[in-house]
RODO-910000 format. One line per field, with one value per residue: residue in one letter; x, y, z of N, C-alpha, C in turn. Coordinates in steps of 0.02 Angstrom, whole numbers, plus 50000, padded with zeros to 5 digits. Layout:
residu <- A;...;
n.xx <- X;...;
n.yy <- Y;...;
n.zz <- Z;...;
ca.xx <- X;...;
ca.yy <- Y;...;
ca.zz <- Z;...;
c.xx <- X;...;
c.yy <- Y;...;
c.zz <- Z;...;
This chain:
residu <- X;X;X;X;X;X;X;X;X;X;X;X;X;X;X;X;X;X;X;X;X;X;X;X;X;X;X;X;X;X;X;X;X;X;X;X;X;X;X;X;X;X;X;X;X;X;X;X;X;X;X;X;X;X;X;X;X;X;X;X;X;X;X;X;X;X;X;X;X;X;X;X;X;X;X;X;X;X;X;X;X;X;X;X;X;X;X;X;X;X;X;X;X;X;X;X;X;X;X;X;X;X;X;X;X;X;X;X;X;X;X;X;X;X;X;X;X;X;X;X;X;X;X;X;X;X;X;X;X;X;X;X;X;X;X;X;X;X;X;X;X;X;X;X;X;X;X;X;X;X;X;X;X;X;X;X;X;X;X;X;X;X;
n.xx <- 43121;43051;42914;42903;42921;42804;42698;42716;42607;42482;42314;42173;42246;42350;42535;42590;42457;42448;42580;42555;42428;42480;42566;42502;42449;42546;42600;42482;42470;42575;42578;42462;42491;42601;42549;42510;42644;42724;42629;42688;42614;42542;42563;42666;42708;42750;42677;42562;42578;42622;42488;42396;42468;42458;42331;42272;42355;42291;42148;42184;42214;42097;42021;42146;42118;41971;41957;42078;41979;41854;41828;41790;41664;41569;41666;41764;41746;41749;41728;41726;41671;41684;41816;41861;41789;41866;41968;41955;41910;42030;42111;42055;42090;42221;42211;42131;42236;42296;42226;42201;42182;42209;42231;42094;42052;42036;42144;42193;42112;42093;42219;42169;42068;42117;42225;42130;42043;42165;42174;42053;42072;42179;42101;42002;42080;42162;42054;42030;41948;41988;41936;41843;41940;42029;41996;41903;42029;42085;41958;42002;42118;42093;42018;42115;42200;42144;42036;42165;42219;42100;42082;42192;42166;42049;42013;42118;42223;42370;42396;42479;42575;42645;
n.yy <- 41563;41491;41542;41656;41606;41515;41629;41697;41629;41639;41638;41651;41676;41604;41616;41653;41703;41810;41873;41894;41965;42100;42110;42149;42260;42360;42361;42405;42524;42604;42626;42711;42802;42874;42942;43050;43076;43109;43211;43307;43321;43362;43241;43104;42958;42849;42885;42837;42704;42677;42702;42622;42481;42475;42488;42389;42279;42326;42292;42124;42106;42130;42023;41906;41945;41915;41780;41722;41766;41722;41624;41716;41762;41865;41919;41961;42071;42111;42203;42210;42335;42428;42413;42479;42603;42676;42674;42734;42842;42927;42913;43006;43117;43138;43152;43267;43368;43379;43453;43641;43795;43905;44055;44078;43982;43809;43666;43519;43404;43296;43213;43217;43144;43013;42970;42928;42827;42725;42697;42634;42532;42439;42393;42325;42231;42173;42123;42014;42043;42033;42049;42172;42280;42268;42314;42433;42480;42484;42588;42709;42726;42747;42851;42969;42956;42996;43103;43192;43199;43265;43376;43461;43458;43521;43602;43712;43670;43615;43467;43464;43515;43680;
n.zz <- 43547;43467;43499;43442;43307;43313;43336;43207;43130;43013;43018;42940;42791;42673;42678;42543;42497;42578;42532;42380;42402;42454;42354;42251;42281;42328;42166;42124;42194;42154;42020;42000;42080;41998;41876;41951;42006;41892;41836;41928;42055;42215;42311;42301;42216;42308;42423;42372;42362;42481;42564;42477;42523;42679;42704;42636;42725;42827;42794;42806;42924;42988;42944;43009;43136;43153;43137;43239;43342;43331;43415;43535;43568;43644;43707;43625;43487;43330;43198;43064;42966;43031;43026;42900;42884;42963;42920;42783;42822;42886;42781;42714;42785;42725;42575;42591;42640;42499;42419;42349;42387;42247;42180;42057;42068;42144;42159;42156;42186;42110;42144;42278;42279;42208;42298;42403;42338;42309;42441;42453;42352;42398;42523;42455;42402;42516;42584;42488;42375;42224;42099;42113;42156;42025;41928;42002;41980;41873;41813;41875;41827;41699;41710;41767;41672;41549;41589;41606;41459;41429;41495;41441;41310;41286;41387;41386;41460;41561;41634;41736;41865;41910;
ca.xx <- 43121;42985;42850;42896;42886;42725;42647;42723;42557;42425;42258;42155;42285;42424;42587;42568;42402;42470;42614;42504;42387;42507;42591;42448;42424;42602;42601;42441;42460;42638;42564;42402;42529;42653;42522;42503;42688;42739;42630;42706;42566;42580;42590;42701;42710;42768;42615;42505;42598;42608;42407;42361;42489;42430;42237;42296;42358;42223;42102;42196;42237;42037;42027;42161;42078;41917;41999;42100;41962;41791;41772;41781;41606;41543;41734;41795;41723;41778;41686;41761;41652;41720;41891;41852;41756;41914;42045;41951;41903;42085;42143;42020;42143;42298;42193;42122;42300;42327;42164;42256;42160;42272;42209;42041;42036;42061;42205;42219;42039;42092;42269;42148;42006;42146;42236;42072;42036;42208;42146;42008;42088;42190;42054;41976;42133;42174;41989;42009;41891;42032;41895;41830;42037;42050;41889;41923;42122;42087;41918;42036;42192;42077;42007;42161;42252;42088;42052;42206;42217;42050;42095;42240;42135;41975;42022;42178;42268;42391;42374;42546;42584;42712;
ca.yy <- 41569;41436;41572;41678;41577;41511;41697;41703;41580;41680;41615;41681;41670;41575;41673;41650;41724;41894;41922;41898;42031;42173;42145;42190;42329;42399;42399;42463;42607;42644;42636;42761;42862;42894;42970;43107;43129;43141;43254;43339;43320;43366;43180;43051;42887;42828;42895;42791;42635;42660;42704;42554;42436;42499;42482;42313;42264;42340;42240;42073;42097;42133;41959;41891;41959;41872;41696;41721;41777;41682;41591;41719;41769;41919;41933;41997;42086;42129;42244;42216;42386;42484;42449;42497;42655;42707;42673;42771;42918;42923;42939;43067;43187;43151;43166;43350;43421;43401;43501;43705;43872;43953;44129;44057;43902;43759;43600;43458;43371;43227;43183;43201;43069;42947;42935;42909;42779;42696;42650;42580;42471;42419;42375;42267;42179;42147;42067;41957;42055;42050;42091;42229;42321;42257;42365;42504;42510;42515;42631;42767;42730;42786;42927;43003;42983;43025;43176;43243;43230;43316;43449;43486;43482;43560;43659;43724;43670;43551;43437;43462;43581;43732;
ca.zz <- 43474;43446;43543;43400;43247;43296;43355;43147;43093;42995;43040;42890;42736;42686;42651;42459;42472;42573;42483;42327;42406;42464;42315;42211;42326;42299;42109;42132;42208;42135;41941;42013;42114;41965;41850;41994;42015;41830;41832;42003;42121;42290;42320;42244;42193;42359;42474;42356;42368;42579;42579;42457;42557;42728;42720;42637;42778;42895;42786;42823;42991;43032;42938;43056;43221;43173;43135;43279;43406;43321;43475;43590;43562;43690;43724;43579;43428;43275;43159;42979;42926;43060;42999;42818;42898;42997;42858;42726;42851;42889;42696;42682;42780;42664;42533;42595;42613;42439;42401;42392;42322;42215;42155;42027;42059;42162;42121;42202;42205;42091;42168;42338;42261;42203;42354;42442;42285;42323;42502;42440;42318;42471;42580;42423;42405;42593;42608;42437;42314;42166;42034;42125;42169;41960;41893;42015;41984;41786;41799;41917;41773;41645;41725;41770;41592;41506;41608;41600;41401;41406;41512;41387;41248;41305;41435;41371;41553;41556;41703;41773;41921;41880;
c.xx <- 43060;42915;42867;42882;42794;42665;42663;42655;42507;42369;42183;42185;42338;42490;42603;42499;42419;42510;42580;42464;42430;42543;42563;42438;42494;42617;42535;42433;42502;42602;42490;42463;42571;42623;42517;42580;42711;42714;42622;42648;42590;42580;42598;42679;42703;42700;42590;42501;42600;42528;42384;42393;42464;42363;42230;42302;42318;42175;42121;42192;42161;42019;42060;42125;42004;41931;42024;42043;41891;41750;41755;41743;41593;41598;41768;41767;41757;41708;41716;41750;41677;41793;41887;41844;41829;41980;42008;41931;41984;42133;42117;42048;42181;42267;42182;42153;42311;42277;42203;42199;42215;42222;42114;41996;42085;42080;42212;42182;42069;42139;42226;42098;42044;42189;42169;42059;42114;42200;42078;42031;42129;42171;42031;42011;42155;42105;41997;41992;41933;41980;41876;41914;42058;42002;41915;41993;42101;42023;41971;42092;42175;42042;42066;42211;42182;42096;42112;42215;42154;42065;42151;42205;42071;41976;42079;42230;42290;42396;42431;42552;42651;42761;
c.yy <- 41533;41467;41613;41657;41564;41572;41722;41674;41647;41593;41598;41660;41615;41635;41687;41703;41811;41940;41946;41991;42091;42174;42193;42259;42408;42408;42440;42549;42652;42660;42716;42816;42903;42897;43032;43124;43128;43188;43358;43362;43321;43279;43145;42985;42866;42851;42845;42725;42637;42665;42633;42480;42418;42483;42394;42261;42259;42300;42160;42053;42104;42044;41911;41887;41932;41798;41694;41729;41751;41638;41615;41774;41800;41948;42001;42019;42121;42142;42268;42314;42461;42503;42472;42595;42708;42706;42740;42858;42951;42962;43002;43136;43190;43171;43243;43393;43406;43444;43584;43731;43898;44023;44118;43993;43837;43690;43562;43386;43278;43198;43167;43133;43023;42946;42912;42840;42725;42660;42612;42518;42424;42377;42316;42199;42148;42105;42006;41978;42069;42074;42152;42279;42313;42311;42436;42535;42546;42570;42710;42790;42763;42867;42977;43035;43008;43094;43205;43258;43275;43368;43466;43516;43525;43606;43708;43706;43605;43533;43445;43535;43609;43734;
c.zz <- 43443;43452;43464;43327;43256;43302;43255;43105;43094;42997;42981;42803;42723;42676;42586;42448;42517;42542;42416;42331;42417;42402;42261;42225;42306;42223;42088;42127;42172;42073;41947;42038;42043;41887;41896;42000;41939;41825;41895;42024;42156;42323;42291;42252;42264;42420;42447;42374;42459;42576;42561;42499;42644;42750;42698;42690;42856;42895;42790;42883;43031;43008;42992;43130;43209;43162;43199;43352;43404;43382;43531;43613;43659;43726;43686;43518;43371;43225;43110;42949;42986;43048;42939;42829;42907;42958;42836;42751;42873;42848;42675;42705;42746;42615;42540;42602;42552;42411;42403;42342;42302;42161;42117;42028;42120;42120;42165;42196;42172;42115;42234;42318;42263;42258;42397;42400;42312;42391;42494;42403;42378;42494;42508;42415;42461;42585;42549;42392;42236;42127;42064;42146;42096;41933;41932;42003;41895;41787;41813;41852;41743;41665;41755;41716;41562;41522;41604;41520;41385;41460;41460;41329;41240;41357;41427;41436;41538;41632;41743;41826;41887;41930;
């Protein structure tokens, strides 16, 4: 029992400072996600909040594995930008099934950007960068409610799937 508590010690964080981060990560994604399903996107609320919690996590845990393995230089490497690389190439399939032609026009593109956007905020928040996961959460917010009142009003299309 004792082998397990201590294999429990983060290396990197305290436990104040992860919950902190995934939680950010989970209202995150849920408040980005649930502009796409109000207005029934092929993915809900709930993808966003697993993507942004997820890459969260990916980006801590590459944190972890270099705290944890710093000394064991020509042993072990860790390549922070390979995990970033391999998250966000990742997201970029979930994101491309929501991409669909439908008869004139393709639907999807922006529910596909902001889940892709949701693993990034993620990944900013797993490493630390709160202002940068704050800036991109509110830039994404506003371009999602914006654009969609201007497609209503300028495009005549309301942003909602039928």
């Amino acid at each position: 029992m004792d082998e397990l508590i201590n294999s429990m010690t983060l290396h990197y964080l305290s436990w104040g400072e992860l919950f902190l981060r995934v939680g950010l990560a989970m209202v995150f994604g849920m408040i980005l996600g649930l502009d796409r399903d109000i207005k029934n996107k092929p993915i809900d609320f709930r993808a966003f909040m697993i993507v942004a919690v997820t890459t969260c996590i990916i980006a801590i845990l590459g944190h972890e594995l270099y705290a944890e393995f710093a000394d064991a230089n020509g042993v072990v490497s860790v390549d922070l930008a390979k995990i970033i690389s391999g998250a966000l190439t990742g997201i970029g399939f979930l994101g491309a099934g929501a991409i669909m032609h439908r008869s004139d026009r393709v639907v999807g593109t922006a529910t596909g950007a902001s889940i892709w956007a949701a693993g990034s905020i993620g990944l900013a928040l797993g490493f630390g960068f709160y202002n940068l996961a704050f800036v991109a959460f509110v830039a994404i917010g506003i371009i999602l409610i914006g654009g969609g009142f201007y497609m209503a009003k300028f495009h005549d299309r309301n942003d909602k799937e039928e």
